[in-house]
N, C-alpha and C positions, 0 to 999 in steps of 0.2 A: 504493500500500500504506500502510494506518495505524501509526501509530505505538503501540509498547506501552510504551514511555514512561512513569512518572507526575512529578507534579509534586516528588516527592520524589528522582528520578534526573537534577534537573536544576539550574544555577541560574537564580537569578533576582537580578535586578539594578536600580538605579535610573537612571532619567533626569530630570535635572533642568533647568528651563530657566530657573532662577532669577526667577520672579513679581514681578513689580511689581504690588504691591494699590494698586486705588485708595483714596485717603485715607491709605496709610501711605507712607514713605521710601525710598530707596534700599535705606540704609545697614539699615534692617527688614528687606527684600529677603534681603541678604546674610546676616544672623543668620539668616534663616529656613533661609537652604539650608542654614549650618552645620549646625544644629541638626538640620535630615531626615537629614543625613551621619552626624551622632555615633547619629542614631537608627538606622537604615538598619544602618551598622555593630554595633551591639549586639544588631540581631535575627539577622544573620547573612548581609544581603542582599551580594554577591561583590565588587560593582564599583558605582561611584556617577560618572556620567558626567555632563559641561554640555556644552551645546551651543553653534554659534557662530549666532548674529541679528545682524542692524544694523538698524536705524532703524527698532525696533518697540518700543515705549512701556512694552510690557506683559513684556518681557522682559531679564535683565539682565544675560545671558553673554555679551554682545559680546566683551569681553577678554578669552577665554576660557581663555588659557594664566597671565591673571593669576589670577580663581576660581577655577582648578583646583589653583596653588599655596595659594589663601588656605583650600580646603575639607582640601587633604593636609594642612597644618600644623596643621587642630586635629584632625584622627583622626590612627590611629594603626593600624591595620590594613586597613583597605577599600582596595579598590585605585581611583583618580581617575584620569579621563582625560576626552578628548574624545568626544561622540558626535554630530559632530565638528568639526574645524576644514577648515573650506573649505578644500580646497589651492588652488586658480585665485585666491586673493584676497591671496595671500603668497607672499613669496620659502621656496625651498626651504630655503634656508641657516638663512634667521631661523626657519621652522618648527624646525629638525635644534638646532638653538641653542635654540631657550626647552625646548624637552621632551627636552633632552642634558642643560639646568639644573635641571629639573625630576625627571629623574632620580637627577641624582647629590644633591640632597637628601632626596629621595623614594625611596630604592631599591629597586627590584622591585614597586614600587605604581603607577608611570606607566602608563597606556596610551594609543596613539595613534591615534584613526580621522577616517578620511580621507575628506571627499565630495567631490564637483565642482561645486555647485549653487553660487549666488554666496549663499546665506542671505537674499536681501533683493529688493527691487526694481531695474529700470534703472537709474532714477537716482540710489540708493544704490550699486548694484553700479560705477557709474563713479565717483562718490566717493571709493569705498573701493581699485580697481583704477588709480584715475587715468587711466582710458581704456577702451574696449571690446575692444581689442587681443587680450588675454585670455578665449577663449572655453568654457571648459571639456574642448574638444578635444585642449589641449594634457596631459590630466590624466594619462596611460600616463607621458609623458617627466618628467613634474615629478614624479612618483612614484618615478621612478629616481631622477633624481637626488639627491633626499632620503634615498630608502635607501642611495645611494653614500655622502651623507656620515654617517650612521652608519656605513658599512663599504668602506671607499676602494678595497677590495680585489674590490669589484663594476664596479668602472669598469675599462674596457680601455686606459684614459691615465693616465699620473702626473697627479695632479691638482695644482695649484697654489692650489687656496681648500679653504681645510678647517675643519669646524664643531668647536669648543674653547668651549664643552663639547657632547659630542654626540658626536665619532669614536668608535668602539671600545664606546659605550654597546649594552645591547640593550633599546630598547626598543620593546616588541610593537605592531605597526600591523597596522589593521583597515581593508578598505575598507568604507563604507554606500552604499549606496545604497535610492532607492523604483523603478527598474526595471531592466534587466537589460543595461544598461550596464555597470556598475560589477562585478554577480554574475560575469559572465564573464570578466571581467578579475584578481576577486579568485579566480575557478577556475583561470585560467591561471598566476598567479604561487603558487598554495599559499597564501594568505592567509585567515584568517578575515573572514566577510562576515556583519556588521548590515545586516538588511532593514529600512525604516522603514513596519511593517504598521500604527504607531499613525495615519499620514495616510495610507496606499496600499493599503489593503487587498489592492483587489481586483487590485494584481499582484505580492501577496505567492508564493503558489504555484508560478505559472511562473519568477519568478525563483530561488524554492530549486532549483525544476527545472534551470535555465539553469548554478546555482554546482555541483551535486549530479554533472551529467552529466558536465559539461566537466572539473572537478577534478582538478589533475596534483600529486602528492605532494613535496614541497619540501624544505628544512633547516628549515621554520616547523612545518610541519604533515605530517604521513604522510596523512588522511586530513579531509573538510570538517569545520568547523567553524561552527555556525550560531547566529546570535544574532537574536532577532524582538521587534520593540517592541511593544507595545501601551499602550494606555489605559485604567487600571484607577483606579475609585474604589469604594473598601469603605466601609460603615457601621452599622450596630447593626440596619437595615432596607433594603429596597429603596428603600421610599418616600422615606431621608434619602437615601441615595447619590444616586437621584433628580436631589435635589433641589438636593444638591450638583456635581453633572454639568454646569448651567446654569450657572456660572460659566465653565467651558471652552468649551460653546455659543456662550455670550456672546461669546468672545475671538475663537471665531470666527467668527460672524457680521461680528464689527467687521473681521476680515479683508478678506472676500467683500465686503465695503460701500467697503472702500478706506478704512476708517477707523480704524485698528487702534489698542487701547485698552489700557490698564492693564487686570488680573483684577479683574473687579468682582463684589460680593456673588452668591448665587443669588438668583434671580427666579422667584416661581413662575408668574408670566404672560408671560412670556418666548412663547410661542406665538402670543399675540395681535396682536401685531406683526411677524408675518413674515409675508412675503410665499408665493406659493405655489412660485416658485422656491427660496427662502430654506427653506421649509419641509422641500422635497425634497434640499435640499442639506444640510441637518442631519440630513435621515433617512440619506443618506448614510454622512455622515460619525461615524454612532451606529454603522456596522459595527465600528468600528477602537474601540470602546469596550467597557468592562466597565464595569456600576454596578448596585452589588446588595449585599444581606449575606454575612455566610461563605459560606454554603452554594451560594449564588447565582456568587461567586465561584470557589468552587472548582470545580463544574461547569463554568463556561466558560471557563477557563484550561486546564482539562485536554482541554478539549474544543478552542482553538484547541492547545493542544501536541501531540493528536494528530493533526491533520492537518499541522503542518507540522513533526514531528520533530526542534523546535529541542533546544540544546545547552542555549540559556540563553532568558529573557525577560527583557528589558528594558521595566520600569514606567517609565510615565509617567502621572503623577497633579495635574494642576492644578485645587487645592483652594484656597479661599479663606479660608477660616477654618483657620490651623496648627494648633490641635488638632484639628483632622476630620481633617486632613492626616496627622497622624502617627501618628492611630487606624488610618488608612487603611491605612497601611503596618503596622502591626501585623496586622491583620485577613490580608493579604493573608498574609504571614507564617503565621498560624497555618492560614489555609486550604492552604499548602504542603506541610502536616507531615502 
């Protein structure tokens, strides 16, 4: 059944994965995200999330519970959180402690979502885990235990380690997941569930299906709550969104190559260099995208919101040049109204 939904009965929200341009800095990087936040927040966008990467060149939310304090300290209303931090890659305790710290400076603006995926390759993922030991399997158990230590009162033992700052905090945790692993899980506990449709499209559907059917009503939630990503670049034309779109192309291609890159300019020959696999994998990966003007825009937002009956949409927009970027979001904005 479709959704009667419009883009006005719902929010929408940012994903940011803090860009590394090439030819600019770090420390550019991080004023840019500020700056999409203070924007983002003035147009009325709900939530401004970063994500956790490691050992990708082109992205700069590794430390993601540190960005997420540095983006809450210059807004003032938007709510900041993870979209998200890998639990399998961290002790529960340290997670329940920086976002216990994070709350109690940030109050009622933290959010927490949860994935299992290690963010990164093998032999980053052992790097970063100090061993293989750690398989994402363990992700049900590490998930309690964390909500224990926000709420000690969930555990069926006196506990003797407790998170200072973090016990007795509430702050709201989300499971994400791209397939129906994590959906079912966040249906069984009552939990709000991010689908990641901006790189998984195509098992976006059965996983609403999987959180939608299963869902048992909690102290979080009475009834599901659904949050779906996508890949939206707005611009004055199609032909610029286009043309600006190639830069994310780009980032992934250098992916698929094993060569993964800073965000580099748009290209408008960018086609002539792929291969025909490469070709088909970018046709792909153009489903989980929007690039167009308003009009263009708002047709196909409302058109992925009605099939998957989300709650909210979470944008994700890797644009290279920051003023396109924060037109972009503009655009997207007025085509919600």
């Amino acid at each position: 059944m479709e959704s009667t939904k419009t883009l006005q009965d719902i929010r929408l929200s940012v994903l940011d994965l803090v860009p590394i341009l090439e030819g600019k800095t770090v420390q550019e990087a991080f004023q840019s995200s500020v700056t999409l936040a203070q924007k983002a927040e003035q147009l009325g966008f709900h939530r401004f999330w970063v994500a956790e990467h490691h050992n990708m060149p082109g992205i700069g939310s590794s430390a993601t519970s540190v960005v997420i304090g540095h983006i809450a300290g210059q807004t003032s209303k938007i709510r900041v959180g993870a979209g998200g931090i890998m639990l399998p890659n961290h002790s529960s305790l340290m997670v329940a402690e920086q976002f216990g710290t994070l709350d109690a400076i940030y109050p009622g603006r933290i959010d927490l979502g949860l994935g299992r995926a290690p963010g990164s390759d093998q032999q980053t993922m052992r790097a970063v885990r100090r061993g293989l030991s750690t398989t994402g399997d363990e992700f049900p158990e590490q998930l309690e235990e964390l909500r224990q230590y926000f709420d000690p009162k969930r555990s069926p033992f006196p506990q003797t380690v407790r998170a200072y700052p973090g016990e007795g905090q509430n702050v709201p945790i989300w499971l994400l997941g791209s397939s129906g692993f994590s959906a079912k899980l966040a249906a069984e506990l009552g939990l709000p569930f991010a689908f990641a449709s901006h790189f998984s499209p195509e098992f976006t559907l059965p996983a609403l299906d999987i959180y939608r059917s299963n869902f048992k009503p909690s102290d979080v939630l009475d009834k599901p709550y659904v949050m779906v990503g996508k890949n939206v670049i707005a611009a004055e034309s199609n032909e610029e969104a286009e043309f600006l779109a190639t830069s994310m192309e780009q980032q992934f291609l250098s992916l698929i190559r094993g060569r993964p890159s800073r965000l580099l300019p748009p290209n408008e020959d960018l086609t002539e260099y792929l291969t025909i696999h490469e070709q088909a994998a970018l046709d792909k990966r153009g489903e989980s995208t929007i690039a167009g003007d308003k009009e263009f825009v708002q047709k196909e937002l409302q058109s992925f919101l009605t099939a998957t009956d989300a709650d909210e949409i979470i944008i994700n927009s890797m644009i290279y040049d920051e003023v396109a970027r924060l037109r972009s979001f503009e655009i997207i904005a007025e085509a919600s109204k």
